[in-house]
C-alpha positions in Angstrom: 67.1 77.2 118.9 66.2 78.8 115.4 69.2 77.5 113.1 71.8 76.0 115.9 69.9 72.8 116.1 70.9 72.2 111.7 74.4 74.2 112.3 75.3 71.6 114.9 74.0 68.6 112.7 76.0 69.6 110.0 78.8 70.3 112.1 78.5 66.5 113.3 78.0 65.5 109.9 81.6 67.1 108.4 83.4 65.9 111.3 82.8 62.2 110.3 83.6 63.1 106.9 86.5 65.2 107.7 87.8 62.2 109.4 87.0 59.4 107.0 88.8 62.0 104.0 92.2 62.5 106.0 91.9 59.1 106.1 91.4 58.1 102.6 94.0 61.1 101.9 96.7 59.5 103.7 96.0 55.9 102.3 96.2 57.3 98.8 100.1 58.8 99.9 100.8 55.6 101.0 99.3 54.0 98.0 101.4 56.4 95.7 104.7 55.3 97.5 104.1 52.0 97.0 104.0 52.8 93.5 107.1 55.0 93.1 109.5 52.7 94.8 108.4 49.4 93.8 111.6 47.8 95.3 110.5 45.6 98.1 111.9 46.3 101.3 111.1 48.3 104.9 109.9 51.0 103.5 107.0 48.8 101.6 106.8 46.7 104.4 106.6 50.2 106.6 104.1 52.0 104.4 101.6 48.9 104.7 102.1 49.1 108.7 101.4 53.0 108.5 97.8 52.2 106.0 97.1 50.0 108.9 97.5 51.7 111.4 95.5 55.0 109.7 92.5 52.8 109.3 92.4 51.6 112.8 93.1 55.0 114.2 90.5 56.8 111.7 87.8 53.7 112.4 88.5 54.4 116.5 87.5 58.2 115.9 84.4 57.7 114.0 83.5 55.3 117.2 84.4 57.6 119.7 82.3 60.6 117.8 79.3 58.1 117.2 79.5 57.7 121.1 80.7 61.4 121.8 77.2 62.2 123.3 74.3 59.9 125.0 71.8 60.0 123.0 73.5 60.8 120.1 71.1 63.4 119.2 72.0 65.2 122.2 75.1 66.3 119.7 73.1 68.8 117.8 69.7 69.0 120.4 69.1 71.7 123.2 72.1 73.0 124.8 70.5 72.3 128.3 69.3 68.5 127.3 73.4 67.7 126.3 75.3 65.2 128.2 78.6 64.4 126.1 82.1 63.6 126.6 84.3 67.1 126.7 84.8 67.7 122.7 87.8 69.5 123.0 89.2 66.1 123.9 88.6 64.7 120.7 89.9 67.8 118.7 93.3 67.6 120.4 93.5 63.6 119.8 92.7 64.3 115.9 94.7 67.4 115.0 98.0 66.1 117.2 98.1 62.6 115.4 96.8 64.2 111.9 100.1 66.6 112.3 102.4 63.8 113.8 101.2 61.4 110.9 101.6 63.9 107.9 104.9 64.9 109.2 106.4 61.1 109.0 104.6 60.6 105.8 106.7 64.0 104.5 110.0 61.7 106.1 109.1 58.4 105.1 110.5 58.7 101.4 113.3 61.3 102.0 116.0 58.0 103.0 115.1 56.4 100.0 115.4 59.7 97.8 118.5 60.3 99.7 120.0 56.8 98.4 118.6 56.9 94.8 121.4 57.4 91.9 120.5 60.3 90.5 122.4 64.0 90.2 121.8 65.7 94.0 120.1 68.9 92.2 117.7 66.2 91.4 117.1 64.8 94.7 116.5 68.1 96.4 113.8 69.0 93.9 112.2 65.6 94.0 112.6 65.7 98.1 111.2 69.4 98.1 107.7 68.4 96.2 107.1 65.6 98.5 107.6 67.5 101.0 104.7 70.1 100.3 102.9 68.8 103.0 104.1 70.3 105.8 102.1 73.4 104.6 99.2 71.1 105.8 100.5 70.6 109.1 100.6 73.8 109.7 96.9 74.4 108.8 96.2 71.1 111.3 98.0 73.0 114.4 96.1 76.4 113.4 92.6 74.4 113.4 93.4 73.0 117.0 93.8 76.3 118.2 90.6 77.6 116.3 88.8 74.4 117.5 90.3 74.6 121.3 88.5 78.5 121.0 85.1 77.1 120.2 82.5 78.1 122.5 80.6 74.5 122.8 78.5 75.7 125.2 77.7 79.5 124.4 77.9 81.3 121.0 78.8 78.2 119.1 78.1 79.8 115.9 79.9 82.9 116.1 83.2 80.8 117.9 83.2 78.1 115.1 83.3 80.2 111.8 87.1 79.8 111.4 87.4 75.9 113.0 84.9 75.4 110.1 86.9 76.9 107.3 90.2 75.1 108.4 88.4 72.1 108.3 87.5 72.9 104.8 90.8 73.9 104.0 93.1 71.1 105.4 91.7 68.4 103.0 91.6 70.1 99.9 95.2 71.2 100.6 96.3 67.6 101.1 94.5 66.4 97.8 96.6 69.4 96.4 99.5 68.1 97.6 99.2 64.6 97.4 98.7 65.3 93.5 101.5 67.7 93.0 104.0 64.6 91.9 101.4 63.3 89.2 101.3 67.7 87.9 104.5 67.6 87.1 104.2 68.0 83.1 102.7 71.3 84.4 105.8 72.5 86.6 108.4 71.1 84.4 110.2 74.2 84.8 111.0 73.5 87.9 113.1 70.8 87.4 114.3 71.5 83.8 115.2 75.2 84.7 114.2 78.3 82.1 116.0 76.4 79.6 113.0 75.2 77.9 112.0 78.4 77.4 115.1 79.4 75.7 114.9 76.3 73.5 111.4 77.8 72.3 112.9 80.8 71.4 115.3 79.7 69.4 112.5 77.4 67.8 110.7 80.0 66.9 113.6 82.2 65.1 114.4 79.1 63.5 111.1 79.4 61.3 112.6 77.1 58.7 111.5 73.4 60.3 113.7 71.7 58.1 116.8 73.1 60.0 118.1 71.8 62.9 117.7 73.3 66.2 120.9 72.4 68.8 119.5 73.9 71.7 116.1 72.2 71.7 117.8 68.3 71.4 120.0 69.8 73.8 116.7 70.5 76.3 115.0 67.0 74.7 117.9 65.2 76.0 118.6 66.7 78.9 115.2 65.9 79.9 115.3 62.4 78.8 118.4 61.9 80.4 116.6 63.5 84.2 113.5 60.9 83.1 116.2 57.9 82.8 117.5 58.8 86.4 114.4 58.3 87.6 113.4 55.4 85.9 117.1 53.9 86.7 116.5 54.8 90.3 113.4 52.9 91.1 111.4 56.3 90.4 108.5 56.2 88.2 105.8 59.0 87.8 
C-alpha cells in the first residue's frame, strides 16, 4: 500500500472539513446580511430559512460520508477489502448544491440593493462586490469535473492531484470573498474614483497646512455624502 493507505485518510479527513467550512462559509454570508439590512422583512425571514437549510444539508453529508463505506475504514484500507457506496455520487450531490446555493446567495441581496435610495453608480458597485462569488462557482463546477476524473479504484494518487487543490482553493476563495465588503477602506478607489488621488496631489503642492485645500473637502464630502446613502439606505458596513 506504501503511502495510499495515509493519502486516502487524509483525503477522508479534508472532505469532512471541506464540508463543515462551506458550511460555516455560507452561514457567515448569511450572518453578514443579516447585518447589512437590518430591516425586518422576507429577506431576514429568507436568510434564516437558507442558514437552516445549509446546516441540515451540510449535517446530512457528514452522515452520508461517515456511512460512505462499511466499515468505515474500508475508506482508506486495501483497495480489494473496500465495499462503499459509489463516491462519485456524493461529489456530484456536493458540488451541484454548493454552486446552486452560492449562486442564490450572490441573488439574495441584489432586490434589496436594487430598491435602496442611493445614486445607481452606487448600486452597481455595491451589487458588483457582492457578487464576487460567482468566481467561486466556477471553481465548484471545475472540481466536479476534476473529482468525476478521479480514479477511485486505480491510480488514485496520480488522478486526485488537481480535485485536491480545488478543494483547497474553493474555501479560501469564498473566505476572500465573503470579506471583500468589510476591505473596503482598502479599495476605496473603487467606489470614490481616482479623485482621491488628485485630492492628495493637490495636498501635497499645497505644503502650507494652514491653507485651504477645495478639492480635498470636495473628496471628504463626497465621500461622506456616498457613506450617508448607505447609512440612509439601511446599508451599514
Amino acid at each position: 500500500m506504501g503511502l495510499l493507505q495515509p493519502f486516502l485518510y487524509l483525503f477522508f479527513v479534508s472532505h469532512i472539513l471541506f464540508l463543515l467550512c462551506i458550511c460555516f462559509i455560507k452561514l457567515s454570508v448569511l450572518s453578514f446580511y443579516l447585518r447589512v439590512f437590518a430591516v425586518e422583512g422576507r429577506p431576514r425571514t429568507l436568510c434564516r430559512v437558507l442558514a437552516a437549510a445549509f446546516v441540515l444539508w451540510s449535517a446530512a453529508n457528514v452522515v452520508a460520508l461517515l456511512n460512505i463505506c462499511r466499515p468505515l475504514a474500508s475508506f482508506w484500507g486495501p483497495l480489494h477489502d473496500r465495499a462503499c457506496a459509489r463516491q462519485e455520487a456524493v461529489d456530484v450531490s456536493t458540488c451541484v448544491f454548493n454552486a446552486a446555493s452560492d449562486l442564490l446567495l450572490i441573488a439574495l441581496p441584489m432586490p434589496v440593493i436594487r430598491r435602496l435610495q442611493m445614486r445607481r453608480g452606487l448600486k452597481v458597485k455595491l451589487a458588483a462586490v457582492l457578487s464576487l462569488g460567482v468566481v467561486v462557482t466556477i471553481i465548484a463546477m471545475l472540481r466536479l469535473e476534476a473529482l468525476l476524473g478521479t480514479d477511485w479504484e486505480g491510480d488514485v494518487t496520480g488522478t486526485a492531484e488537481r480535485a485536491m487543490f480545488l478543494s483547497v482553493l474553493e474555501p479560501n476563495l469564498a473566505i476572500l470573498c465573503v470579506s471583500l465588503p468589510m476591505l473596503q477602506p482598502l479599495y476605496g478607489n473603487l467606489l470614490y474614483g481616482r479623485s482621491r488621488k488628485r485630492a492628495d496631489d493637490v495636498e501635497l503642492q499645497n505644503s502650507d497646512e494652514t491653507l485651504p485645500s477645495p478639492t480635498r473637502d470636495t473628496i471628504n464630502s463626497k465621500k461622506k455624502d456616498s457613506y450617508d446613502e448607505l447609512e440612509v439606505s439601511g446599508v451599514s458596513f
